[in-house]
N, C-alpha and C positions, 0 to 999 in steps of 0.2 A: 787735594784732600776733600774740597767742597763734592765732586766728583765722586766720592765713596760714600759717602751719606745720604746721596740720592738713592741707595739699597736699601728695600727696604728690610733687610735686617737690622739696618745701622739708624734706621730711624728711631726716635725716643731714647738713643742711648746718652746718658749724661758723657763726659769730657772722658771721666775716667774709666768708663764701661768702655767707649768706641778705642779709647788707646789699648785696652785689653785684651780687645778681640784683635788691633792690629798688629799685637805682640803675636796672637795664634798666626796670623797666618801667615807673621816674618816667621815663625819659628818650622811651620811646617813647610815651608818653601825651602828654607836653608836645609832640612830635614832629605826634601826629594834631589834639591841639587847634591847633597852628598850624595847618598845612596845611587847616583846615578852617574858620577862622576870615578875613573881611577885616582887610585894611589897617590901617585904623580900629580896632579891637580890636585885632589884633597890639601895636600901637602902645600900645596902653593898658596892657594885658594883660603884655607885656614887662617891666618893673620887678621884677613878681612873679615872673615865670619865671627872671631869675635871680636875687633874691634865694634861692630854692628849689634852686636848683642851683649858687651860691656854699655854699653850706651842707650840700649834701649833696657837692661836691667832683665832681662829677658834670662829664668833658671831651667837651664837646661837637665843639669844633675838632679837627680834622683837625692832621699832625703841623705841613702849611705851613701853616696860618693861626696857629697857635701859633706858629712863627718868624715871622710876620707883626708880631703883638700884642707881643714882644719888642723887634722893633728900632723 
């Protein structure tokens, strides 16, 4: 991680700023591997994507699919 802060985007960012940007770019990673991957792998592949994203807190859903999952 000392390794990503030598960017300098990620310079001056406090603790909680650098883990929010490292939320963006788990999120659009996970983002490109689906869309680039079949069905079939989606499928598999899925369990892990969100256990990785339960754990980083990371809200994928949109505000209505959140009240969706809710009621």
């Amino acid at each position: 991680m000392s390794l990503l802060v030598e960017f300098d985007e990620f310079k001056g960012l406090s603790h909680d700023q650098f883990m929010e940007e490292l939320d963006k770019i788990l999120l659009i990673s996970i983002n490109k591997l689906r869309d680039n991957m079949d069905l079939r792998r989606r499928v598999m592949l899925f369990p892990t994507f969100e256990k990785v994203i339960q754990y980083r807190k990371v809200e994928l859903l949109t505000q209505e699919e959140q009240a969706d999952e809710t009621y």
